[in-house]
Backbone bond lengths (Angstrom), bond angles and torsions (degrees), N, CA, C in turn:
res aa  C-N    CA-C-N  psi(-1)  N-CA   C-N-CA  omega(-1)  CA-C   N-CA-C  phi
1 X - - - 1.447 - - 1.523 111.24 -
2 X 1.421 108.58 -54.87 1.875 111.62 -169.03 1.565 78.10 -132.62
3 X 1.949 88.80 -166.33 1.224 83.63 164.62 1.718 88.75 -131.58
4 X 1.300 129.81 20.07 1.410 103.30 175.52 1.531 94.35 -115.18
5 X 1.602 107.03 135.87 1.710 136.31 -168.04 1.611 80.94 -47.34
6 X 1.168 134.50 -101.05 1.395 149.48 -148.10 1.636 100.10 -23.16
7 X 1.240 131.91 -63.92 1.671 142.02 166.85 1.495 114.43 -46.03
8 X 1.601 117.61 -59.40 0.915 80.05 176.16 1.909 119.61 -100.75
9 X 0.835 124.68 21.78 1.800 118.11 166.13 2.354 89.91 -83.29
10 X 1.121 128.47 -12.62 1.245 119.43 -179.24 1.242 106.42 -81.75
11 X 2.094 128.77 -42.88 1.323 122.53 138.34 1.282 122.30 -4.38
12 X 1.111 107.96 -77.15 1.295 115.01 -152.23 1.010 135.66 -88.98
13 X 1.687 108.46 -1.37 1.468 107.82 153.51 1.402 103.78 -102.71
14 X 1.205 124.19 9.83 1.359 125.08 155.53 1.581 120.44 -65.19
15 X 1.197 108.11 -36.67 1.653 114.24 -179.10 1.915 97.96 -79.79
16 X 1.381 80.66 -48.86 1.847 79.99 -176.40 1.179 111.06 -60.51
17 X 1.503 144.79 -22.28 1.804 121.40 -172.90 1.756 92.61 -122.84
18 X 1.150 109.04 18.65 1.691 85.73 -177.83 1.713 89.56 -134.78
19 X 1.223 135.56 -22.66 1.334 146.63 175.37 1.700 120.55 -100.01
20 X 1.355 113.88 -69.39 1.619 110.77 -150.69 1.495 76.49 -74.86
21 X 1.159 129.10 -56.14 1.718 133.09 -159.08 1.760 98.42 -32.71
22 X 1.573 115.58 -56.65 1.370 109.28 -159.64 1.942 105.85 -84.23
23 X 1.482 94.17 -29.51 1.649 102.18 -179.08 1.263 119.97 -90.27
24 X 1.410 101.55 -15.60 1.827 116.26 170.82 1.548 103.52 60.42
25 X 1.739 130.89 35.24 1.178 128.10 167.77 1.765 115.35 -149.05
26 X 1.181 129.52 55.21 1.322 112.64 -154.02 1.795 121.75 -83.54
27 X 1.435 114.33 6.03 0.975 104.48 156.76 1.654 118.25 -87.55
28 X 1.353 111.33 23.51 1.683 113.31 156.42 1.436 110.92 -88.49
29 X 1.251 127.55 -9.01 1.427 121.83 -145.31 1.658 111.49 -119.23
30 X 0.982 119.92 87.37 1.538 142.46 171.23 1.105 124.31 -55.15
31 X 1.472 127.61 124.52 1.258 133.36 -167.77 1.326 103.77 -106.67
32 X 1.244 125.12 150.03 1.323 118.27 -152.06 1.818 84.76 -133.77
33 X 1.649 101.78 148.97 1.764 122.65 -148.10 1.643 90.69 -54.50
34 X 1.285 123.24 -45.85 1.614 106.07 -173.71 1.540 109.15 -93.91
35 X 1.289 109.93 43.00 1.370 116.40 164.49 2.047 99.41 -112.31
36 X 0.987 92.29 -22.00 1.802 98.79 -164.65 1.143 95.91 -97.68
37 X 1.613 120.47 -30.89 1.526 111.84 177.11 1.460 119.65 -78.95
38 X 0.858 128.04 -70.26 1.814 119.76 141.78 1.485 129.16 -13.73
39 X 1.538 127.27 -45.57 1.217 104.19 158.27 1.195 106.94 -73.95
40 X 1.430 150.18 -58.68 1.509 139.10 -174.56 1.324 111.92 -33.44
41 X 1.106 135.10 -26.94 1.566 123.46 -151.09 2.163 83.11 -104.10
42 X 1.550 112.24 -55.07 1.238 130.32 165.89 1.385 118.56 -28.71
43 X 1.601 115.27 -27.25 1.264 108.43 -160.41 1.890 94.45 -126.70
44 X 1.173 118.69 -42.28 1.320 142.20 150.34 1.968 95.91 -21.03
45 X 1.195 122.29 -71.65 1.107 138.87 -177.14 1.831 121.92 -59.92
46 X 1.184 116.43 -31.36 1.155 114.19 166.37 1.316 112.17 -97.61
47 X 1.782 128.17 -5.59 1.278 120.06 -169.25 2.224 85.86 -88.88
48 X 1.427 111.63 -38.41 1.418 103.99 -177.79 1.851 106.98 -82.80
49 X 0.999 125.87 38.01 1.254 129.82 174.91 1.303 108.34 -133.75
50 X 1.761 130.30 -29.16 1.356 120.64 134.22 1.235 120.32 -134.60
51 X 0.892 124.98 130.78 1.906 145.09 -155.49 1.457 81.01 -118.97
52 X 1.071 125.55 -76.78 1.977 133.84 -153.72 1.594 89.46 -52.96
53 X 1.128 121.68 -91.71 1.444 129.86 167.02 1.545 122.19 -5.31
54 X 1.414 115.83 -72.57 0.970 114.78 -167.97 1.951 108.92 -68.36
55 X 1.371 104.21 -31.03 1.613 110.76 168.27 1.827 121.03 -58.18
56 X 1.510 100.67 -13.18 1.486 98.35 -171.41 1.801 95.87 -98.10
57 X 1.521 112.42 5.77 1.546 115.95 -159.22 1.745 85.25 -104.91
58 X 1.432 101.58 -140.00 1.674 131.57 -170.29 1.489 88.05 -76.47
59 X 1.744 68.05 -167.97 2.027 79.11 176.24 1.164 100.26 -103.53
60 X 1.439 110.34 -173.10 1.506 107.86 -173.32 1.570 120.67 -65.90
61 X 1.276 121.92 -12.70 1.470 121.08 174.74 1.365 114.08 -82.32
62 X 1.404 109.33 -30.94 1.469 103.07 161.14 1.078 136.50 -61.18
63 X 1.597 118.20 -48.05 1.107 151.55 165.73 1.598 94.99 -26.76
64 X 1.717 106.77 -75.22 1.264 113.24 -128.64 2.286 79.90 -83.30
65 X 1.030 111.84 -15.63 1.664 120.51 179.06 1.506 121.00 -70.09
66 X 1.573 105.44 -20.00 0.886 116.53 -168.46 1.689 114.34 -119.14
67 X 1.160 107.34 -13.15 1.818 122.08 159.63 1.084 99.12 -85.01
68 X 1.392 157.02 8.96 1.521 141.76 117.99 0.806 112.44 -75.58
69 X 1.311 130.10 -44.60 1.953 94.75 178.08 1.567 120.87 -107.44
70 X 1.175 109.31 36.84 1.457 126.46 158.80 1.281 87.42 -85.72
71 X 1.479 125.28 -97.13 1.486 157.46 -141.38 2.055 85.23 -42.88
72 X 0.956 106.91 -49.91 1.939 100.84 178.80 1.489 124.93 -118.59
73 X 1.605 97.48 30.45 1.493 102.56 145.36 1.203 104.22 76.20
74 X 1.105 138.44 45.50 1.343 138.08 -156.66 1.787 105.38 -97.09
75 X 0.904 119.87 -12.23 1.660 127.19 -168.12 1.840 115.76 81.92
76 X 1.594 107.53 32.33 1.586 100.72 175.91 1.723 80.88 179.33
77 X 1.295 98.77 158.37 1.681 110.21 -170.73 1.346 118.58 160.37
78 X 1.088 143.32 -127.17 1.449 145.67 -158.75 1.456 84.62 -106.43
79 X 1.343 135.64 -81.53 1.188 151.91 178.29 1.864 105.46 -9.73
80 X 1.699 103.05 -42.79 1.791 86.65 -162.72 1.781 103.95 -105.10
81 X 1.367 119.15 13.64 1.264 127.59 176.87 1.151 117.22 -56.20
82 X 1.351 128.45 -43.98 1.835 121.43 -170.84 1.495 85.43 124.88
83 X 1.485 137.94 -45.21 1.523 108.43 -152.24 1.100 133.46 -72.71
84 X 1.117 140.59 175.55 1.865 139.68 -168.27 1.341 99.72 -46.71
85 X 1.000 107.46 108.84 2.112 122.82 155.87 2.043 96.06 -9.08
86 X 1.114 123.15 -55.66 1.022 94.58 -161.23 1.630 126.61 -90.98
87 X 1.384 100.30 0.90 1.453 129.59 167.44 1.189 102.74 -67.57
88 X 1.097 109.81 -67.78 1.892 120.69 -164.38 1.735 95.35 -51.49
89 X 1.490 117.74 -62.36 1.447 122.98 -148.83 2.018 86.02 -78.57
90 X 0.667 139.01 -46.21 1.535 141.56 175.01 1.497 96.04 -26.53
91 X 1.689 104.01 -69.06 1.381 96.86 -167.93 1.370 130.04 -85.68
92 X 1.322 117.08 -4.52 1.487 136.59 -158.22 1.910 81.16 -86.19
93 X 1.095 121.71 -38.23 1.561 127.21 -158.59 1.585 98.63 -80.54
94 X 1.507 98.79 -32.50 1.450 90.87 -167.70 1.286 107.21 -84.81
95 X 1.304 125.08 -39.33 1.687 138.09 178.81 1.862 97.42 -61.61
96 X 1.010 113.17 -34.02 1.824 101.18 175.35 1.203 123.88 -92.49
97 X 1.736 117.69 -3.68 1.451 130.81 157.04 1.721 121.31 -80.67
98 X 1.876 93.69 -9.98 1.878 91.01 -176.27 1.812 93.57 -98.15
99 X 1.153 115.11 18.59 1.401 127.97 176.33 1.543 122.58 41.51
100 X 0.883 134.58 155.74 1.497 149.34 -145.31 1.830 97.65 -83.77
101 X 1.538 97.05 154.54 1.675 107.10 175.87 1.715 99.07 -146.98
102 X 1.674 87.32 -165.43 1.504 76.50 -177.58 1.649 93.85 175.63
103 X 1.229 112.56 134.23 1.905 122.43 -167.27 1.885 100.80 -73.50
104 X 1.407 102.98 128.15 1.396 89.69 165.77 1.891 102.07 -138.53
105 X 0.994 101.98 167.25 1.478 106.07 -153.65 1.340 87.70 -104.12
106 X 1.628 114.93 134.77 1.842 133.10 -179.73 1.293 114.23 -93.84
107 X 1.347 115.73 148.54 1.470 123.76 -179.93 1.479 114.30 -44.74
108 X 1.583 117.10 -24.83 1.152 127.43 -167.65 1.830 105.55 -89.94
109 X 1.141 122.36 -0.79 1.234 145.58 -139.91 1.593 144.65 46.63
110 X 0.992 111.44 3.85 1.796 132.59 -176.40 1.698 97.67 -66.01
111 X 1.383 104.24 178.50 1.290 111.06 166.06 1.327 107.24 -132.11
112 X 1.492 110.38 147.42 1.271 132.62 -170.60 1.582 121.94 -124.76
113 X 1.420 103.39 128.54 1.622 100.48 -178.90 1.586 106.03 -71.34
114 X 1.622 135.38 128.03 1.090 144.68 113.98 1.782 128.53 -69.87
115 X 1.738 106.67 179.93 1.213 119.30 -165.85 1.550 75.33 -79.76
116 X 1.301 98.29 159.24 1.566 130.66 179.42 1.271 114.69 -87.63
């Protein structure tokens, strides 16, 4: 998909809770170039808004797995990991201030990030 871990493990539970879940197949499900460019820049952007933070968390696949389903509420995220209260709530605040999205599938067939 990319090449930096954090983007794409954020993909991919993007396909997984907003795609394979309802279509039950997600290696059918294609993300289309301004779906990858938007999350890169999306995800790119909260990793340079906390670097310190996110280093005291997971690794970057977690990280980047878990700023999707923080950011749309998914019921698991930074918040239910174990790390120091003020790690978790730091980022849980910040991932629900870069506000929610959500994959929807194009006439052309790809999937596309919308508002959440």
């Amino acid at each position: 998909m990319t090449t930096d871990r954090f983007t794409d493990a954020y993909l991919e539970a993007a396909v997984w809770t907003d795609y394979a879940e309802h279509h039950g197949d997600s290696e059918a499900a294609s993300l289309s170039p301004e779906a990858i460019v938007q999350a890169r820049i999306e995800c790119e952007a909260f990793q340079a808004a906390h670097p310190a933070t996110l280093a005291s968390a997971g690794t970057p696949e977690q990280n980047g797995h878990d700023f999707w389903l923080t950011r749309n509420h998914h019921g698991a995220g930074f918040w239910d990991r174990g790390y120091h209260e003020a790690v978790s709530k730091r980022l849980t605040d910040a991932a629900h201030a870069a506000g929610s999205r959500s994959l929807y599938l194009g006439d052309d067939g790809l999937l596309y990030f919308g508002e959440g």
